[in-house]
C-alpha positions as CSV (number, residue, x, y, z in Angstrom):
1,X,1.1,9.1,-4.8
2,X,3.7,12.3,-3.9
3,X,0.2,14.4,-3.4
4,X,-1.4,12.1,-1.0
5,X,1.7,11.0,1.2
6,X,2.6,15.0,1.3
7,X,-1.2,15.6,2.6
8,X,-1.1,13.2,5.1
9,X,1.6,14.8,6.4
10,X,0.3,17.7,6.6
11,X,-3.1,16.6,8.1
12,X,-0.9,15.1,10.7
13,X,0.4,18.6,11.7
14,X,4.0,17.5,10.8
15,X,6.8,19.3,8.4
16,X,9.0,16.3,8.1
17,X,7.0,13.1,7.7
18,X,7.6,9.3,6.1
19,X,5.1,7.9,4.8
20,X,4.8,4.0,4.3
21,X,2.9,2.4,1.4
22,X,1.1,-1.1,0.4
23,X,0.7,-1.6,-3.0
24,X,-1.7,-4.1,-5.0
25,X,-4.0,-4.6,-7.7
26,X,-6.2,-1.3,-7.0
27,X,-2.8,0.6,-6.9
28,X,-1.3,2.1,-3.7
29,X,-2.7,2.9,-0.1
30,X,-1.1,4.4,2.8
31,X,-0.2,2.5,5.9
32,X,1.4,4.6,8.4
33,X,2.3,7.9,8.3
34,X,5.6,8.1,11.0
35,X,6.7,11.5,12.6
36,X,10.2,10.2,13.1
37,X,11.3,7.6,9.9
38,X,14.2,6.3,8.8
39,X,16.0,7.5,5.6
40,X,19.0,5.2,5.7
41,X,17.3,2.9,3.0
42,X,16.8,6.2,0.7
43,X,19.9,7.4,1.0
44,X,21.4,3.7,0.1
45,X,19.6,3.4,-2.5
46,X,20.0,7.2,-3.9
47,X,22.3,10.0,-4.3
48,X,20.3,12.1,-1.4
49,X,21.7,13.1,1.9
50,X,18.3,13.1,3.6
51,X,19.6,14.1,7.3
52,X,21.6,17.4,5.4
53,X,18.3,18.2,4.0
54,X,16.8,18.1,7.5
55,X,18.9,20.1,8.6
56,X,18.8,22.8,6.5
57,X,14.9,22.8,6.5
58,X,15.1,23.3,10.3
59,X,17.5,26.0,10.0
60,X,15.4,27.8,7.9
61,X,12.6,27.1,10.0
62,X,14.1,29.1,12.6
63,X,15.6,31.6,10.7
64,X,19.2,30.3,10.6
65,X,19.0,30.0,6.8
66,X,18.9,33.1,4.3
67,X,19.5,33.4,0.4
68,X,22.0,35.4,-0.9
69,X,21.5,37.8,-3.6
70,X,22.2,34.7,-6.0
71,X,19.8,33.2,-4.7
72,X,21.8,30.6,-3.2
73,X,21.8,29.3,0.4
74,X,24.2,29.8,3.3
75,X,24.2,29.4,7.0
């Protein structure tokens, strides 16, 4: 399931995608794959910050993010 929804994203041309699935007795299908979903539900529901996480990916997208000699992150 994590395979397929993260190739469809990437057949779509997009870096941060949502995916939406149907599931029933054959298992699960895609629906929809959105350019722009929401992540409130996700971040209800878990202990993620999803919009941080964007962020961060886009500022290392651009260069903005680097990895200290720990090998930790910083702006």
């Amino acid at each position: 399931m994590e395979f397929l929804s993260l190739e469809a994203i990437r057949l779509m041309g997009l870096d941060i995608g949502g995916v939406d699935l149907l599931f029933n007795n054959n298992g699960y299908k895609n629906c929809e794959i959105n350019s722009a979903s929401g992540f409130k539900g996700i971040e209800k529901y878990t202990d993620s910050k999803v919009a941080e996480e964007i962020v961060k990916y886009a500022k290392y997208k651009i260069g903005c993010w680097h990895r200290n000699d720990s090998g930790n992150t910083s702006e």
